[in-house]
MARZA-846645 format. One record per residue: residue in three letters; x, y, z of N, C-alpha, C in turn. Coordinates in steps of 0.05 Angstrom, whole numbers, plus 32768, in hexadecimal, padded with zeros to 4 digits. Example, Ala and Ser with C-alpha at 12.3 -4.5 7.8 and 13.67 -1.06 7.14 Angstrom:
ala81087F8E809C80F67FA6809C81087FBE809C/ser81017FD3808E81117FEB808F81028001809D/
# end
This chain:
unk7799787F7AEC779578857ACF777E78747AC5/unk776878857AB7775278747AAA775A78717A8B/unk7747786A7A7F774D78737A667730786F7A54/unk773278777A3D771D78867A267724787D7A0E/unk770D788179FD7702787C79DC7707789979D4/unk771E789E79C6771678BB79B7771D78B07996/unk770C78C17989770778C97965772778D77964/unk773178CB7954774D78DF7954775F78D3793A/unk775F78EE7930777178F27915775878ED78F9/unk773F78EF7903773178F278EA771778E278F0/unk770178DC78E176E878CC78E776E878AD78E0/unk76D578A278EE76DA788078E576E3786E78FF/unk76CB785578F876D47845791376EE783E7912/unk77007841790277187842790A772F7852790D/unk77257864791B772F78797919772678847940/unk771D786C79447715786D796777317860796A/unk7730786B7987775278637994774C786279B3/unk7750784E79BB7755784679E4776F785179E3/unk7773785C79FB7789786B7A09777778757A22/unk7790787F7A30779778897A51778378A37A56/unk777978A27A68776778BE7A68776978C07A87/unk776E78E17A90777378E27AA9775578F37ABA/unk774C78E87AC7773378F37AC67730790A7ADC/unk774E790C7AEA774C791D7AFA7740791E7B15/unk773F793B7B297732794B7B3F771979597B2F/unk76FF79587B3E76EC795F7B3276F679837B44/unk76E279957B3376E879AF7B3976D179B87B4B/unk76D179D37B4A76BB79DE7B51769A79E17B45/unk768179C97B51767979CB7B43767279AE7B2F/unk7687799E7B38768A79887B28768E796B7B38/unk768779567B24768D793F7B3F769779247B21/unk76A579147B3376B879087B2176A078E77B1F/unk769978E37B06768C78D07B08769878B47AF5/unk76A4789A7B0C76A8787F7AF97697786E7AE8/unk769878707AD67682786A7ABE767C784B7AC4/unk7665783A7ABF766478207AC5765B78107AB3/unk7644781F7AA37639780E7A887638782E7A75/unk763178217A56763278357A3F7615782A7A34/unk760F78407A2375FF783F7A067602784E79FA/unk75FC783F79D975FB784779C075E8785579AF/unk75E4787179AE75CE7877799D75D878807983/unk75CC7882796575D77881794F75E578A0794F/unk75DD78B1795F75F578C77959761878C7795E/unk761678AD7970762D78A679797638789E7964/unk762A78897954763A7876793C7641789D7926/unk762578AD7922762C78C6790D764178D47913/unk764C78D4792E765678E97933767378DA7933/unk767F78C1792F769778A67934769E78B0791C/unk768978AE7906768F78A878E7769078C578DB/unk769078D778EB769478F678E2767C790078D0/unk766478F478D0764B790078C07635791378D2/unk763E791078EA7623791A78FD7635794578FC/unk764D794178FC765C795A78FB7673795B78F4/unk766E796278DD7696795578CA76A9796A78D2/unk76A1798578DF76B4799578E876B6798F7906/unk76B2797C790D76B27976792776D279797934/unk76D07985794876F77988795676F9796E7964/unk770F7966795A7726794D7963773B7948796F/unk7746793B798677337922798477217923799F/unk77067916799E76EC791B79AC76EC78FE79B6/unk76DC78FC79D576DA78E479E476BA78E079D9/unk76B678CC79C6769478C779C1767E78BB79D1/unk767278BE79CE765578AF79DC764A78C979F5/unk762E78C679F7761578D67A08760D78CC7A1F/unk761678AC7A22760078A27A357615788A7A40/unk760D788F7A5B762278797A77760E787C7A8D/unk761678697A9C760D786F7AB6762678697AC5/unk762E78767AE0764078707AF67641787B7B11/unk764F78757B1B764E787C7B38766878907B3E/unk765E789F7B57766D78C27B51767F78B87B68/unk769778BD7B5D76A678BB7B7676B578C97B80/unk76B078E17B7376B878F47B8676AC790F7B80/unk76AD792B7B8F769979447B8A76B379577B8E/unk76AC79777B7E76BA79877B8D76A6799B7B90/unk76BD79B37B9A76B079C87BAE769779CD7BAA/unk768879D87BB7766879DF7BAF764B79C77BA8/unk765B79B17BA77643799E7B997636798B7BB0/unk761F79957BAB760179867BC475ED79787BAB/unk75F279757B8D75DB79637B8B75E179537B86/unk75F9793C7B7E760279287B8F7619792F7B9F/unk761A790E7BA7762C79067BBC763878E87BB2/unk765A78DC7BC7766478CF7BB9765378AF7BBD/unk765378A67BA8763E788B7BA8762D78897B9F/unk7622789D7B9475F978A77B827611789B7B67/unk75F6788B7B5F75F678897B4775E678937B36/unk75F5789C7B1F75EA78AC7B0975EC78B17AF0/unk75E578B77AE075E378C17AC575EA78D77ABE/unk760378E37AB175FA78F27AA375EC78FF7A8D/unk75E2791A7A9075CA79237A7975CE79247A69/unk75C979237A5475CB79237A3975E6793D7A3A/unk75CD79567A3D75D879747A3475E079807A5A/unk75F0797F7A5C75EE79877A7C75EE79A57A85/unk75E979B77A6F75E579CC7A7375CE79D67A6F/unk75BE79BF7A64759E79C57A60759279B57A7F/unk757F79CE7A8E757C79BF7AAF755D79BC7AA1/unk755179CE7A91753679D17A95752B79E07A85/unk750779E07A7B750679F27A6B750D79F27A4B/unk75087A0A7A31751C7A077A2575357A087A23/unk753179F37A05755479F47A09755F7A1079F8/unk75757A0E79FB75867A2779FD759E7A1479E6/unk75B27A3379D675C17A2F79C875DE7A1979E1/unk75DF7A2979F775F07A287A0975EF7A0A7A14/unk75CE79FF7A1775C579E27A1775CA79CF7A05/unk75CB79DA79E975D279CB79DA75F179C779DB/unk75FF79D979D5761C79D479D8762979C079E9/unk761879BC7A0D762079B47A12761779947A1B/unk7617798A79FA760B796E79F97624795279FC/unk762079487A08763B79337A037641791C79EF/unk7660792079E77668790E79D67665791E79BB/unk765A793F79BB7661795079A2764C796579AE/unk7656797C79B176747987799F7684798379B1/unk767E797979D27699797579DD7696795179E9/unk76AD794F79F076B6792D79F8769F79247A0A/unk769679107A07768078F87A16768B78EE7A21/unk767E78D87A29768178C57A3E768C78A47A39/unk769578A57A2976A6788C7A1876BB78917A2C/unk76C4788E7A4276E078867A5576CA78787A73/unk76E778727A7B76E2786A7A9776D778797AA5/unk76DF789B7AB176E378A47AC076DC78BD7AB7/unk76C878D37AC276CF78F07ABA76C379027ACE/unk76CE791A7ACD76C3792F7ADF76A979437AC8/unk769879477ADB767D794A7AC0767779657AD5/unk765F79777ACE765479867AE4763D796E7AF2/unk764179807B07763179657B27761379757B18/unk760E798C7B0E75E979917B0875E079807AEF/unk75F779797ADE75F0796B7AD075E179477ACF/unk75E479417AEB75E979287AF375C779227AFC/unk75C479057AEF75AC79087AFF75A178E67B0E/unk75A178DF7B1D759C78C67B2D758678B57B1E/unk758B78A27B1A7580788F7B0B756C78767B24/unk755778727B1C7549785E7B2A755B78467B29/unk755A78477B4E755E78297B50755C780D7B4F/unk754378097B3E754277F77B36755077E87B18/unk755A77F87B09756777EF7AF1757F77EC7AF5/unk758777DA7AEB759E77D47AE375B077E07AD7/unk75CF77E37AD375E477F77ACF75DD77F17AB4/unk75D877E57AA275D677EB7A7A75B877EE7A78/unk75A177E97A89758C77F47A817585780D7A96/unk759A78247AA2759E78397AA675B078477A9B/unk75BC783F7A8875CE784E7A7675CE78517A5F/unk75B178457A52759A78467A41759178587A47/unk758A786F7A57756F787C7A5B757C78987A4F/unk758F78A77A57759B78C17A53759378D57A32/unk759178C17A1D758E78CB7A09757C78CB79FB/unk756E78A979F17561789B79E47543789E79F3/unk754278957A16752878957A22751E78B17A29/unk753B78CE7A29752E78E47A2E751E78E97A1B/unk752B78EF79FB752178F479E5750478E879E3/unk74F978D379EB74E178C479E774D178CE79F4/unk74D478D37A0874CF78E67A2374BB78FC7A1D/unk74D279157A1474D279297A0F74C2792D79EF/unk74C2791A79DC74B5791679C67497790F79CE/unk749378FF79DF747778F879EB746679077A04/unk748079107A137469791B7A22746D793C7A2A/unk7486793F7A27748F79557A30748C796F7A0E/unk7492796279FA7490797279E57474797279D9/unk7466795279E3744C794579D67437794879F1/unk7422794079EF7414793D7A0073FE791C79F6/unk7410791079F1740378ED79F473F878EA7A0A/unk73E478DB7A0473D278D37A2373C878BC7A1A/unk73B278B17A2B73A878927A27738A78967A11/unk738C787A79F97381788679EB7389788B79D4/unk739D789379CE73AC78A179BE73BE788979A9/unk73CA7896799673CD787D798773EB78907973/unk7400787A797F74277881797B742C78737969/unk7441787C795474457869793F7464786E793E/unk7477785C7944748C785479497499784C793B/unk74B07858792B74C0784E791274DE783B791E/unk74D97824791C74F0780B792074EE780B793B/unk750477F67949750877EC795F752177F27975/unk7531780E796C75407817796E75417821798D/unk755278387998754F783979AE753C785979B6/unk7539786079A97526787379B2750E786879A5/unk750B7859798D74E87850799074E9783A799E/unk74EC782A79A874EB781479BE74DE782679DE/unk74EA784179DE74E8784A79FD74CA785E79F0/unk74C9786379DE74B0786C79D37495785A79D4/unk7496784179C67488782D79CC747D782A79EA/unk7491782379FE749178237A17747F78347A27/unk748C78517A1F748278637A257467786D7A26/unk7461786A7A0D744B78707A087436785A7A15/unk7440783F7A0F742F78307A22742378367A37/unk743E78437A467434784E7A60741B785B7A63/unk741A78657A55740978817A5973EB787A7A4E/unk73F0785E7A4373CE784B7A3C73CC785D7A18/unk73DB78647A0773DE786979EF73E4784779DD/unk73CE784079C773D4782A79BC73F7782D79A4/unk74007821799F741E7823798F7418780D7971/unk74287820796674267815794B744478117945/unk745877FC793F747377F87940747A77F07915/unk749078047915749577F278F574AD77EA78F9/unk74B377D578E874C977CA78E374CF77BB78CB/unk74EB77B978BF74E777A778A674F2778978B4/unk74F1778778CD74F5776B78E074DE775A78E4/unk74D7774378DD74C6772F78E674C177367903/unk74E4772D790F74EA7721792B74E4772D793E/unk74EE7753792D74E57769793E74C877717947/unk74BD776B793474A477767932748E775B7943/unk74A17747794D7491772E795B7493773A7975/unk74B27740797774BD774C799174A8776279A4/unk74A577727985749877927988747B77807997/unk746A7779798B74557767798D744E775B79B0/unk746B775379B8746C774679C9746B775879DF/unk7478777779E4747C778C79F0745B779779EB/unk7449779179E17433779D79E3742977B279CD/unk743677AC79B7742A77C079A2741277B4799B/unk740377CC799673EC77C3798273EC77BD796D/unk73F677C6795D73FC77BD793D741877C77934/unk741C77B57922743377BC7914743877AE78FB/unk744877BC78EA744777BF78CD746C77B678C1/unk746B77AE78AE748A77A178A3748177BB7892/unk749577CE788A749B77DD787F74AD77D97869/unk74B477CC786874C077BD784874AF77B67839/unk749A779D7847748177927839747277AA7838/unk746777B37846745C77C87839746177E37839/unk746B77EF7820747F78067821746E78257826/unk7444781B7823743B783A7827742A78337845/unk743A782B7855743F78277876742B7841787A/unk74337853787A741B7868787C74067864787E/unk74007868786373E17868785C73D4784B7873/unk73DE7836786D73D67821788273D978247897/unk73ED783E78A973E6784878C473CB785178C5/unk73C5785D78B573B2787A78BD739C786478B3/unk7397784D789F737F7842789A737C783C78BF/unk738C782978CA738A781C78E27386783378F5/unk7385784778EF737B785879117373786E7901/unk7369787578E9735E789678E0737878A978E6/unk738978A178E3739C78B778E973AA78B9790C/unk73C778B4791273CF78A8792973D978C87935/unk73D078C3794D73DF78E0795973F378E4795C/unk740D78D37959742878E3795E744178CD7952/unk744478D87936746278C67934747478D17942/unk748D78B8794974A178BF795074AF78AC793C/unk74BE78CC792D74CF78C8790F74E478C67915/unk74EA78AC790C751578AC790E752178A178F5/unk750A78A278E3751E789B78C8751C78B478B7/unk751978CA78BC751E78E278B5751078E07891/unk752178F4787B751A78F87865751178DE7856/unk751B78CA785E751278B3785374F378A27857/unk74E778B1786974CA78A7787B74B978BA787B/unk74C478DF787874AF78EA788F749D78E77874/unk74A278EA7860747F78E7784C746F78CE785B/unk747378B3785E746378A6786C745D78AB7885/unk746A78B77894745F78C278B1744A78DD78AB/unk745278E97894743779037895741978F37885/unk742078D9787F740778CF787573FE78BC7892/unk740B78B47894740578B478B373F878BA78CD/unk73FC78D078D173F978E278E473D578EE78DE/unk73C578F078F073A5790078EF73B6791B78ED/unk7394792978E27396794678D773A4795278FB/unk73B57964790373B17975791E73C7795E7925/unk73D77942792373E4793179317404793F7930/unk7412793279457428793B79417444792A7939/unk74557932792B7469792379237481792A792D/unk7494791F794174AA791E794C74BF791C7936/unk74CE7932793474E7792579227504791F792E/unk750B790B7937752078FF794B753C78F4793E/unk753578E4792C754678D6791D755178D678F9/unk756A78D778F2756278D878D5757478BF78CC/unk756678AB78D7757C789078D2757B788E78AE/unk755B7896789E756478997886756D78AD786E/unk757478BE787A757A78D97871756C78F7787B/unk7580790F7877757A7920787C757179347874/unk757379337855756479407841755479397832/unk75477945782F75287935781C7514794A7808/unk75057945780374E6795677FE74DB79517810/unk74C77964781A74BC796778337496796B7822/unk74857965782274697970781B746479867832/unk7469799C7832745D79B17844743E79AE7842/unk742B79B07827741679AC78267408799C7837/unk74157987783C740D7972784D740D797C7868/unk7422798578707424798C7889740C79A27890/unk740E79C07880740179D4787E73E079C67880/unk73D879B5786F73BB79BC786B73A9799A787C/unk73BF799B788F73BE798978A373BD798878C8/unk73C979A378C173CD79B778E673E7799B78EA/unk73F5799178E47405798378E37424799678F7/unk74217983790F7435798D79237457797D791E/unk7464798E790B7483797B79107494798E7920/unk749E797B793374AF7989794174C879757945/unk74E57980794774FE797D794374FE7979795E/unk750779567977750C79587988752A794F7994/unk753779667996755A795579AF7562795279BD/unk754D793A79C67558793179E0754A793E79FB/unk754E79497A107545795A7A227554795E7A32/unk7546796E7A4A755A79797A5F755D79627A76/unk7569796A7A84757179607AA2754D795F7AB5/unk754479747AAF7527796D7AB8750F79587AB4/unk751A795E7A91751179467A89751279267A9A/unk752979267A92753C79097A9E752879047AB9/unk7524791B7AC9752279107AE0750179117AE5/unk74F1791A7ADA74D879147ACF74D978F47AC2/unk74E878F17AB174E378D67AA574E778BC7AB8/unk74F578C07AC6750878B07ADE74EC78AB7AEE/unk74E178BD7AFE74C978C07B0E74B678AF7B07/unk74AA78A67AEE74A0789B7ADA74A678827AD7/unk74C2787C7AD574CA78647AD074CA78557AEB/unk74D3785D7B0074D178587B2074B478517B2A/unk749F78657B1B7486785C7B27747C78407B19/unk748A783C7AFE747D78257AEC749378077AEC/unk74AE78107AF674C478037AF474C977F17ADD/unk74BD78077AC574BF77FB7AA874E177FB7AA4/unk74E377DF7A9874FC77D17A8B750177D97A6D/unk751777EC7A6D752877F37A53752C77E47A43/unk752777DC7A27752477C67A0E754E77C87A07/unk755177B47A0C757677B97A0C7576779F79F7/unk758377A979E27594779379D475A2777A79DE/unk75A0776579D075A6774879E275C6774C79DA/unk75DC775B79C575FD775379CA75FF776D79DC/unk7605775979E5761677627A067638776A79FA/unk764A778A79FA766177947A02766D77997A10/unk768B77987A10769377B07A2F76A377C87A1C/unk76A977D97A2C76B677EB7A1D76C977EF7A0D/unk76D977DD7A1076F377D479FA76E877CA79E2/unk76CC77C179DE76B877B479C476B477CD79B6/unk76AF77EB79C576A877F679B876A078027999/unk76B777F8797E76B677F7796A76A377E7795F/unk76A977CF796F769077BE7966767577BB7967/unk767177C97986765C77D37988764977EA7979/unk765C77F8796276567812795A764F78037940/unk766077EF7939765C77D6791C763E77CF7923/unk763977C47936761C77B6793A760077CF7936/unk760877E2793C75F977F9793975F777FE791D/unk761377FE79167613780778F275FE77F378E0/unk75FE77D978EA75F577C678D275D777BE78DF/unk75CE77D078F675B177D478FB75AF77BD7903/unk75B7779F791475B0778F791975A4778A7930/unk75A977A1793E759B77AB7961757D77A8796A/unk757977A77982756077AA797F755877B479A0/unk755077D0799D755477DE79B4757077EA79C3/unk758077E879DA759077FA79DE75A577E879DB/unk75BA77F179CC75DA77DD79CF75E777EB79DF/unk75EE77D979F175FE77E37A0D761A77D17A11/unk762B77E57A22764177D27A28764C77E07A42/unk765877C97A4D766677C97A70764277BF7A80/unk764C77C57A96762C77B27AA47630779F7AAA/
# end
């Protein structure tokens, strides 16, 4: 008997409950994987507190992102075997390509149960092998937060070297953004309303970066410092994207990923319209993705930006507290 984190009897970190979870014979098709480390991305905390989908069905096992080792397969399954360690995908029904309604559905930790337990039987195509060089919490970081950055940069975007990223906070998909883009010889522009962060950011190789508290039209001071930056990646949603469209050059494109500060807003269409202004809505990616990104990370054996409080899975509430009051900085992980 393993056991699991399920949401049950209503929303609210207290309203998570440890108990017995039986994880079973994997089926046809399927392979039973023991979970070893976790991460936290903020849909986990939306979706705990019942705001990410208040008709959400209960009670649900939370969280997107683990890494573990498969220990067992059933009938039919050749793309692993018992001992590969792996990740599951975000959406495990999205292999490739666009995504599909049927991809979305089947995203983990909503609309159906994640990976918050010990133990689960998942589909084996969903699964995808993680470079061996990382470590079990900075491989259990990558599933959600490093696809999305991914797929925002290169797979939805076309960033190259040269090019110039402007990165909202220090979170876990702009940290793998930063990174990212590095890769690819693109200069980074990092905001934060953190001193510490933005020394941090500094220290990882940004080119410039801006306190966004101190200065609240962050924009316009993007676009003085580069004429206009080719590609935000937006995660404070209604509360930012006016400074990201002042931001952004005429033809640039704006990633919309995150809405850590709301979801409704005024929008300037004008701006966008008489700008050739590219916004595009990105979630996450496929299983192809993942393994494109992986390839990448293997050839560069770039190190995942992980939060310094260390959890195990019984912390989990607390860990979702540390998320709530934004004190993070890069991926909060627990087990490892």
């Amino acid at each position: 008997m393993s056991e699991a984190w399920r949401i049950e009897g209503g929303f609210g970190l207290e309203r998570l409950v440890l108990g017995p979870h039986e994880a079973g014979e994997p089926g046809p098709g399927e392979a039973r994987v023991r979970m070893t480390a976790w991460s936290l991305n903020y849909r986990d905390l939306l979706i705990v507190t019942g705001a990410y989908n208040p008709k959400q069905k209960l009670p649900l096992v939370p969280l997107s992102d683990a890494v573990g080792v498969v220990e067992a397969v059933g009938p039919g399954v050749h793309r692993v075997a018992v001992g590969d360690r792996v990740c599951p995908a975000f959406a495990s029904a999205w292999i490739d390509g666009p995504v599909s309604v049927d991809g979305l559905r089947s995203s983990l930790g909503s609309p159906g149960d994640g990976v918050g337990l010990r133990a689960r039987c998942l589909p084996a195509e969903g699964l995808v092998p993680v470079p061996g060089y990382l470590t079990d919490r900075e491989a259990a970081s990558l599933p959600c937060a490093a696809v999305t950055a991914w797929n925002a940069l290169f797979e939805s975007g076309d960033v190259g070297p040269g090019q110039t990223v402007l990165v909202q906070g220090t979170g876990g998909v702009s940290s793998f953004a930063h990174q990212l883009a590095q890769l690819a010889g693109a200069r980074v522009i990092v905001t934060s309303s953190s001193a510490a962060k933005l020394e941090r950011a500094k220290a990882r190789g940004a080119w410039q970066t801006i306190d966004y508290r101190a200065d609240p039209d962050w924009g316009t001071t993007a676009r003085k410092l580069t004429g206009g930056v080719d590609h935000v990646i937006e995660v404070g949603g209604a509360g930012t994207v006016e400074q990201s469209l002042k931001a952004v050059r005429p033809g640039g494109t704006i990633s919309v990923i995150g809405i850590l500060d709301g979801a409704a807003g005024e929008l300037a269409l004008t701006r966008v319209l008489m700008n050739a202004i590219r916004m595009q809505g990105v979630f996450v990616g496929s299983r192809g993705m993942f393994e494109r990104m992986n390839a990448a990370l293997a050839a560069s054996e770039l190190r995942p930006v992980l939060d310094d409080a260390r959890f195990e899975l019984e912390a989990l509430p607390a860990a979702l507290e540390r998320m709530q009051a934004g004190a993070h900085q890069g991926k909060i992980t627990l087990g490892g």
